[in-house]
C-alpha positions in Angstrom: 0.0 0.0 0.0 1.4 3.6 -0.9 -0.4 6.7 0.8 -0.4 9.8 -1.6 -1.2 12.9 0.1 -3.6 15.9 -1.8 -3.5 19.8 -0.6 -6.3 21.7 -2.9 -4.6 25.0 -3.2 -7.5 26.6 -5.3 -7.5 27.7 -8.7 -7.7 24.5 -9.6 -4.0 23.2 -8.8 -3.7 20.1 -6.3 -0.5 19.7 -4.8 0.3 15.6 -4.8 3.2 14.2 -1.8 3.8 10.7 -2.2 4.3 9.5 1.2 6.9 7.1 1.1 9.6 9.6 -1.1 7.8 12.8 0.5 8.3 13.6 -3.8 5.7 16.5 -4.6 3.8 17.1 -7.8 1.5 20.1 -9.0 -1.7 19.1 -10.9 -4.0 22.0 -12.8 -6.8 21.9 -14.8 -6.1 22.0 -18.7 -7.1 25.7 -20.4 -9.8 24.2 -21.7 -11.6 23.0 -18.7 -11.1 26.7 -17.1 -7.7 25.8 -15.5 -4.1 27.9 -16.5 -2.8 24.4 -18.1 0.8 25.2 -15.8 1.3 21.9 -15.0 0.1 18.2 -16.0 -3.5 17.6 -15.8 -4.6 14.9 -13.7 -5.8 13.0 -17.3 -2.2 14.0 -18.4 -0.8 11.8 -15.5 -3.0 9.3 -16.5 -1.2 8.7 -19.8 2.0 9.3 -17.9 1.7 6.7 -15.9 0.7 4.6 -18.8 4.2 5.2 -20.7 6.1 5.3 -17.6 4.4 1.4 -16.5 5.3 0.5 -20.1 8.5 1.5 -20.0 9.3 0.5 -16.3 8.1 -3.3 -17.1 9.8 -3.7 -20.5 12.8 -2.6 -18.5 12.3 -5.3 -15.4 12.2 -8.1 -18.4 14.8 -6.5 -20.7 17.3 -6.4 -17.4 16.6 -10.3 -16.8 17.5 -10.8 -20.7 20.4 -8.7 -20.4 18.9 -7.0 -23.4 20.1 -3.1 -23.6 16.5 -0.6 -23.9 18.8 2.2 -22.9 17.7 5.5 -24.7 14.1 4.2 -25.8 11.5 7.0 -26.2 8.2 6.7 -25.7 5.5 9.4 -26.4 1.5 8.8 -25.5 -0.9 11.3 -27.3 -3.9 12.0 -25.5 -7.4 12.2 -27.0 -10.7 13.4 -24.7 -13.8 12.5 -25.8 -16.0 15.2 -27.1 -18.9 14.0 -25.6 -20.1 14.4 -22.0 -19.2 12.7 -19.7 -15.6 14.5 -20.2 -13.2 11.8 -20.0 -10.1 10.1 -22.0 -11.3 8.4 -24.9 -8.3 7.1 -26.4 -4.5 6.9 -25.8 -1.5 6.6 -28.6 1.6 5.0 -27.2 4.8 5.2 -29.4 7.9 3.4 -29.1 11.4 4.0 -30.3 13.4 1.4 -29.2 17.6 1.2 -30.2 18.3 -2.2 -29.5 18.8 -5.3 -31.8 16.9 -7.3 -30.7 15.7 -11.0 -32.0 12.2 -11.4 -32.6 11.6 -13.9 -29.6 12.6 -11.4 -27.3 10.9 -8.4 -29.4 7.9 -10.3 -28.6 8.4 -10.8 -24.9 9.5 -7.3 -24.1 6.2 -6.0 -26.1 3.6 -8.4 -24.4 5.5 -6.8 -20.8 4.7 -3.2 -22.0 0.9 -4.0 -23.3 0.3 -6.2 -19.9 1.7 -3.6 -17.4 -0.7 -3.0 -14.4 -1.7 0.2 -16.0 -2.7 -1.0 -18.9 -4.6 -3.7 -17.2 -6.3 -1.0 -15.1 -7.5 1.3 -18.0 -10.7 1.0 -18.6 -11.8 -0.7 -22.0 -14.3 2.6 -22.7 -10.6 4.0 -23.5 -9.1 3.3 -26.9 -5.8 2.0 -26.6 -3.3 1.6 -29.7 0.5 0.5 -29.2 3.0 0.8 -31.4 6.8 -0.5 -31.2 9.3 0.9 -33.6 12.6 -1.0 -33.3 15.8 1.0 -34.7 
C-alpha cells in the first residue's frame, strides 16, 4: 500500500506528496476546462503513468535478458472525448526502441509493455493503440 497525500490550493492546482519519497507534484486543470494548463493535468498523468508502466516493465524483463532498452522513447498522445461525460477516450503510445533485438525477445518485451498493471487497469471505454518501432 502507498499513501499519496492531496492539498487543494485553489485555482484548480492540487498539490500531490507521495508519502513514502515525501516527492511532490503540481496538478492543474487544462485551459480548456477553465484551468491555467501550468502543470500536468490529472488525465495527463494518466497517460503518464501509462508510458512510464510501459516502460518500467519492459525494463524489469529487458534487465533479466540482459537485453540493452537504454535511450528508448516513448511518447503517449492523448485524446478526450467530445462528448459528455468529459473523459479520456483514447490513448496513442509510441515506441522508439535502439536495441537489436531477436524477434523472440521483441515479442516478450512488447507483451511486458501491453500487460503492465496500468494498462490492465484502463478501462476498456478508453481506446488503446501501441505501437513498437525497433531501430
Amino acid at each position: 500500500m502507498v499513501k499519496i497525500n492531496l492539498n487543494y490550493e485553489g485555482s484548480l492546482r492540487v498539490k500531490a506528496e507521495h508519502a513514502p519519497s515525501q516527492k511532490t507534484l503540481i496538478t492543474d486543470a487544462p485551459v480548456d476546462n477553465h484551468g491555467k494548463g501550468e502543470s500536468f493535468s490529472p488525465t495527463d498523468l494518466l497517460a503518464t503513468s501509462l508510458g512510464t508502466c510501459m516502460a518500467t516493465i519492459m525494463g524489469i524483463v529487458a534487465e533479466r535478458n540482459q537485453i540493452d532498452l537504454k535511450g528508448m522513447e516513448i511518447s503517449v498522445e492523448k485524446t478526450m472525448s467530445q462528448d459528455s461525460p468529459r473523459r479520456v477516450a483514447k490513448l496513442d503510445v509510441r515506441f522508439e526502441i535502439p536495441a537489436h533485438v531477436d524477434p523472440e525477445n521483441k515479442k516478450l518485451l512488447e507483451n511486458a509493455a501491453r500487460t503492465c498493471p496500468v494498462a490492465q487497469s484502463i478501462s476498456p471505454k478508453i481506446e488503446l493503440n501501441v505501437d513498437f518501432h525497433w531501430k
